[in-house]
C-alpha positions in Angstrom: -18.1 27.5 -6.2 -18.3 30.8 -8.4 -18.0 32.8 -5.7 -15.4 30.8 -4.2 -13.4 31.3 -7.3 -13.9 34.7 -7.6 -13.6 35.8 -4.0 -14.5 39.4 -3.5 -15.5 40.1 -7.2 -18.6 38.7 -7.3 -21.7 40.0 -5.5 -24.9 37.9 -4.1 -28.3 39.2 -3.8 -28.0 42.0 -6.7 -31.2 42.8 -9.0 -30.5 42.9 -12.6 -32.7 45.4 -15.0 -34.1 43.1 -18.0 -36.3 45.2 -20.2 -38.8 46.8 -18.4 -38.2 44.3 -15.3 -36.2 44.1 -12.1 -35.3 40.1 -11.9 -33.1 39.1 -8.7 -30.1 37.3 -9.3 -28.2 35.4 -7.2 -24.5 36.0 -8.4 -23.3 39.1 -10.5 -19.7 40.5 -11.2 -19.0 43.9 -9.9 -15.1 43.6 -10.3 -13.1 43.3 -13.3 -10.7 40.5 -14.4 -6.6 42.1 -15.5 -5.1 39.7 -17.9 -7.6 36.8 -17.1 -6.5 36.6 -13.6 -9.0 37.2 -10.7 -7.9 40.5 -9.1 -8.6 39.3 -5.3 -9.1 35.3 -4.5 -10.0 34.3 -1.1 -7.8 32.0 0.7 -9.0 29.1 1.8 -9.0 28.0 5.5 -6.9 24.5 5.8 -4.2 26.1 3.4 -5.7 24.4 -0.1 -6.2 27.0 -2.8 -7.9 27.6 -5.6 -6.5 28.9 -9.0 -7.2 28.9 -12.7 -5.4 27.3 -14.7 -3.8 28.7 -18.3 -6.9 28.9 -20.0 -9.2 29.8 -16.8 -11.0 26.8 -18.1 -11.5 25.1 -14.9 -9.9 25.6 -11.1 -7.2 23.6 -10.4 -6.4 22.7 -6.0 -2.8 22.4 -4.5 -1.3 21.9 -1.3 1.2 24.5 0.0 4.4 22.7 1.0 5.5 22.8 4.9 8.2 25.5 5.0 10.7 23.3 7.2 12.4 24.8 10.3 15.7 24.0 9.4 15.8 24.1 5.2 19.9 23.2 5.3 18.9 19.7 7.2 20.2 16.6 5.4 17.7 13.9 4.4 19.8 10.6 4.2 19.5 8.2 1.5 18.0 5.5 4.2 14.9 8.1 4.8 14.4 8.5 1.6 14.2 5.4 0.5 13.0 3.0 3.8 9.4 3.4 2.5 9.8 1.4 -0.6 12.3 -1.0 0.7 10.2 -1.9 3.6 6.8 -1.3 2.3 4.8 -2.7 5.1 4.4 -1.8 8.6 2.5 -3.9 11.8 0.9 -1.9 14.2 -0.2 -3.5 17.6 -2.5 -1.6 19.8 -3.2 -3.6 23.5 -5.9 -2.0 25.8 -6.9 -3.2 29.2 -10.1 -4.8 27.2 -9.1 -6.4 23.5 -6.1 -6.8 21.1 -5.8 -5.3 17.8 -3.2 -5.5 15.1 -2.7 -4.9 11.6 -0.2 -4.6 8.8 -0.2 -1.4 6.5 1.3 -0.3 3.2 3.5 2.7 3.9 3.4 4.6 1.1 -0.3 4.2 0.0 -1.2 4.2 4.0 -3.4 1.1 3.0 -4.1 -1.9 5.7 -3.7 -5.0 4.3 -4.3 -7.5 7.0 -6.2 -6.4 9.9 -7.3 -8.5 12.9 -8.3 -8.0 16.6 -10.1 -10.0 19.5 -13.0 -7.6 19.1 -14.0 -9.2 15.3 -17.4 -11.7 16.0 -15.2 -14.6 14.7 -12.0 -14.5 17.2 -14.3 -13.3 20.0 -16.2 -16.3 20.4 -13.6 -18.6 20.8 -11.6 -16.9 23.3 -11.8 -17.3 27.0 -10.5 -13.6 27.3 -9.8 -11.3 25.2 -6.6 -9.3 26.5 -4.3 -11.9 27.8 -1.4 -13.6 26.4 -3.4 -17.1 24.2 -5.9 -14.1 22.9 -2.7 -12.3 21.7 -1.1 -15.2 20.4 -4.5 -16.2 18.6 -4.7 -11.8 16.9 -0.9 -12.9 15.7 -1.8 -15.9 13.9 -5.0 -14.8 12.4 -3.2 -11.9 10.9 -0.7 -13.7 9.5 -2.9 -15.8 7.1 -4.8 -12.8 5.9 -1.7 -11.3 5.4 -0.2 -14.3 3.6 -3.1 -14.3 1.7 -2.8 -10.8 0.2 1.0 -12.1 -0.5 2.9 -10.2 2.1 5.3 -11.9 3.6 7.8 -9.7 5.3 6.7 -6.4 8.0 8.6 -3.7 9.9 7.8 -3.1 13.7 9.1 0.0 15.3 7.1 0.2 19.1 5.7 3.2 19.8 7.1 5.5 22.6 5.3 4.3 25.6 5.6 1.1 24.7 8.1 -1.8 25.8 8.8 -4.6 23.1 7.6 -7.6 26.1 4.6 -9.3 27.5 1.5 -9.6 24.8 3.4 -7.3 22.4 6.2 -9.7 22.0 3.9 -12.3 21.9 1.7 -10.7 19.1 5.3 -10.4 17.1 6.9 -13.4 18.0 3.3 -15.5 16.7 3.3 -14.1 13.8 6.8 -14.7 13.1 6.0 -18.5 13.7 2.7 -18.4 11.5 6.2 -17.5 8.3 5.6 -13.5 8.2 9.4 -12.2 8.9 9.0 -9.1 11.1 11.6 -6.6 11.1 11.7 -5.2 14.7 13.4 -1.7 15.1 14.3 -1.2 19.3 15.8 2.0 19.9 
């Protein structure tokens, strides 16, 4: 950590004179420090740095901000706000082989109720574990555990490639008969 502190001002493998010995150390300083800053501090590679703080008690780690594209872009209120006024989000992801769903808090990125026909409970009881009863059976399940971790309302926005009909409807339109009230956002 020293030397990622101190970058290019510290030097490994140097042998110190003690008395009438040569002893190896493993850091020593062969730079100087101007007004308690580190002259030259090495950058790190995913864009998180490290700095000293007032005293140079301790390091202290930020994340550099995304320079945006186009700075004079207006945020609207309804973006700013849409994460706290609909906190929770369903995901539904269908393959050609099991059913998965799950409800997530948007701002902590936290699931709160996940279920899928590939758990060891819901898989055997199904016949199959892709068509419309298993998706109608993920839909239910998810909306007890969700009512059990007292959420009763979700947002649904379909992804890109995906058409709001067939076993995603009938995920969403279970779990709006099992009391959860889902929001669903078509384009």
């Amino acid at each position: 950590m020293l030397k990622h502190v101190f970058g290019k001002v510290w030097n490994k493998g140097v042998h110190v004179y003690g008395g009438n010995r040569v002893l190896p150390c493993l850091y020593v300083s062969t730079g100087g420090f101007h007004s308690g800053q580190v002259n030259c501090a090495q950058r790190s590679f995913f864009g998180v740095e490290d700095f000293l703080d007032d005293n140079n008690s301790r390091p202290y780690t930020y994340q550099k901000e995304k320079i945006s594209k186009n700075p004079q872009k207006h945020v609207s209120f309804k973006q700013r706000t849409i994460a706290y006024i609909e906190p929770f989000t369903l995901d539904v992801f269908i393959s050609k082989r099991f059913v998965s769903a799950s409800i997530t808090h948007r701002v902590t990125c936290k699931q709160v109720a996940v279920a899928g026909t590939n758990s060891k409970d819901i898989k055997a009881v199904l016949k199959s574990r892709c068509d419309i009863p298993a998706c109608l059976a993920v839909g239910q399940i998810l909306a007890d555990r969700a009512r059990e971790a007292d959420v009763y309302t979700a947002a649904y926005t379909p992804r890109d490639r995906d058409k709001f009909e067939g076993k995603i409807r009938a995920v969403v339109q279970s779990l709006i008969d099992s009391g959860i009230d889902v929001k669903v956002y078509l384009d």
